[in-house]
N, C-alpha and C positions, 0 to 999 in steps of 0.2 A: 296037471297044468305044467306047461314049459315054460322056464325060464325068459322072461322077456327078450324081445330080439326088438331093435331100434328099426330097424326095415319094416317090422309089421304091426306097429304100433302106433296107438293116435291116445294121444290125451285127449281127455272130456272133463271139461271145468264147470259144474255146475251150479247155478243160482246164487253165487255168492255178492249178494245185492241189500242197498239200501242200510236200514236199520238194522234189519234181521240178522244182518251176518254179524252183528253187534252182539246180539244176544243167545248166539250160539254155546254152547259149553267148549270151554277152550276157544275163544274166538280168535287169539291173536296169533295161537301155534298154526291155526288153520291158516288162515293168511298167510304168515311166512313160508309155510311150509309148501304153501298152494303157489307163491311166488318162486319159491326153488324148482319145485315142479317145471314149472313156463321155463324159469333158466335153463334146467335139464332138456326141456322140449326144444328148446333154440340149439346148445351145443352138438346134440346128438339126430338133429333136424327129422324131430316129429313134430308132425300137424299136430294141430288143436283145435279142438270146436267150443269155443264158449255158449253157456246160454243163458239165457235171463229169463224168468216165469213172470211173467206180468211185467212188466215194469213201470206202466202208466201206475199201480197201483204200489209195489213193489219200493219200485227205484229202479237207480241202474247198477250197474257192476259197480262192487269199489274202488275207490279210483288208484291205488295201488295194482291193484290187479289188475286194471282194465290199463295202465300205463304199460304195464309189464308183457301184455297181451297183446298192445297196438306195436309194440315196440320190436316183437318178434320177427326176426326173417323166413322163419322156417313155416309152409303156408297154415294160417289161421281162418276159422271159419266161425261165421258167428249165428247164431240160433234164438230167436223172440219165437216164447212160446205160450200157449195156453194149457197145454197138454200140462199134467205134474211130469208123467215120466219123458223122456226125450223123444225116445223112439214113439211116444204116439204123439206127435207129428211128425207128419210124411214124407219133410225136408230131413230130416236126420240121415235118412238114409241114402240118401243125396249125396250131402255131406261128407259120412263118413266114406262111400264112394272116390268120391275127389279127391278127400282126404289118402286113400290107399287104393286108385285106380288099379281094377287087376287082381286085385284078392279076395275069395268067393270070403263071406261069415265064419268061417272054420278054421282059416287061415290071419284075421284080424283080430289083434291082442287090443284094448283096451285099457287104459289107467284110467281110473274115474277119482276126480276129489272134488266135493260140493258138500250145498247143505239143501235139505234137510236132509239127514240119514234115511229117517222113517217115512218119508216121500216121494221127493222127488228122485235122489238120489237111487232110493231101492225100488221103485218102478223103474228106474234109466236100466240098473245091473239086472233084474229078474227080466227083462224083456228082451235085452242083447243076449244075455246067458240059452234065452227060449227059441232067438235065432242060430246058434250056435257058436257064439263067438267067446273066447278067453275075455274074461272080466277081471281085471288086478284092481281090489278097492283097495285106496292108500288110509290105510283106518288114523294116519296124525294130520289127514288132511277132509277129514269129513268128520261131522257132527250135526246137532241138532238142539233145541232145548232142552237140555235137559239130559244128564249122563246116562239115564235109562233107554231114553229113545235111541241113544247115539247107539249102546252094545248090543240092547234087542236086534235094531236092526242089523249089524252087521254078522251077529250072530246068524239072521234067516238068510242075509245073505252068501253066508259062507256054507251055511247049510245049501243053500240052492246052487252052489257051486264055483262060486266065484271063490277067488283068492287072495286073502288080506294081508295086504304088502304096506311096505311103507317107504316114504322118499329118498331114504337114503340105497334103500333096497333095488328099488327103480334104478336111484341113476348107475347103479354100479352092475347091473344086470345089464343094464344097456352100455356099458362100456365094454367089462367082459374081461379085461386086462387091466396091469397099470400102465401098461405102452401104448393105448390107443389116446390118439392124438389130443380129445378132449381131456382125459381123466385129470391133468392139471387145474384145468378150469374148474371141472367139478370140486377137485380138494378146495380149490379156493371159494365156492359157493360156500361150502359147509359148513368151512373155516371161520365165515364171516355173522358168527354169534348164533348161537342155541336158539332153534324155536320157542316162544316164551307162552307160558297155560293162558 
């Protein structure tokens, strides 16, 4: 796996809705952490696809999240699905099309941070991984109920080939320097209080 590059990269924010993302293990590091993410995705102008699995049933996005997400300039793209994993619906790859017009599967790097680890999340990663694409799962931005579910999974995931990164690791991959123009803003994202369990 290569180091992330900002040009070929698209965040995927998955399912982070309703109750559920309440009773996630480490729910609240998720959140913050999923919100630096989007910050990162605006400074260094990566798209994003959010999505929602059910929501009639579900809920919708948090509404941190989803503020943080409408609030973005950099283009956003949003996904209601039934499928658990992303990619089986048909619009994803649509999506992330639009999202990196121009770049065959080989060439599109992924950050993935959502919940559930053991579902949704790891159907999204083993199915992009199965088209060819670099998968960076941010292991302090994904969980599930339950701390077994959260390592099994990311263990098969990293088994299956994906690469477990984390937020800070992102945004400074995608900066690359201390002299690129964002890397201030980022310190000051980081700056602004520790992910909390």
């Amino acid at each position: 796996m290569a180091l992330l590059d900002a040009s070929r990269s698209t965040l995927v924010v998955i399912d982070l809705q309703g109750k559920l993302v309440h009773q996630v293990h480490r729910s609240a590091q998720v959140l913050e952490t999923t919100r630096r993410l989007l910050a990162f995705a605006g400074l260094f102008q990566v798209p994003v696809v959010l999505s929602e699995q059910y929501p009639k049933g579900l809920g919708p996005t948090e509404p941190g999240i989803r503020a943080a997400f409408d609030a973005l300039a950099t283009p956003t793209f949003f996904l209601e699905k039934t499928a658990f994993g992303c990619a089986g619906d048909e619009r994803f790859e649509d999506l992330l099309e639009q999202a990196r017009p121009g770049l065959s599967p080989v060439e599109r790097q992924v950050v993935v941070a959502g919940i559930e680890a053991h579902v949704c999340v790891m159907q999204t990663v083993l199915e992009l991984l199965a088209q060819g694409m670099e998968v960076h799962v941010c292991w302090d931005a994904v969980s599930g109920r339950g701390e077994e579910h959260r390592r099994h999974a990311l263990e098969r995931m990293a088994q299956a080939g994906a690469t477990l990164t984390n937020h800070e690791s992102v945004a400074f991959e995608w900066a690359r320097h201390k002299d690129h123009p964002a890397f201030k803003a980022v310190s000051s994202v980081l700056k602004a209080g520790q992910p909390k369990g």
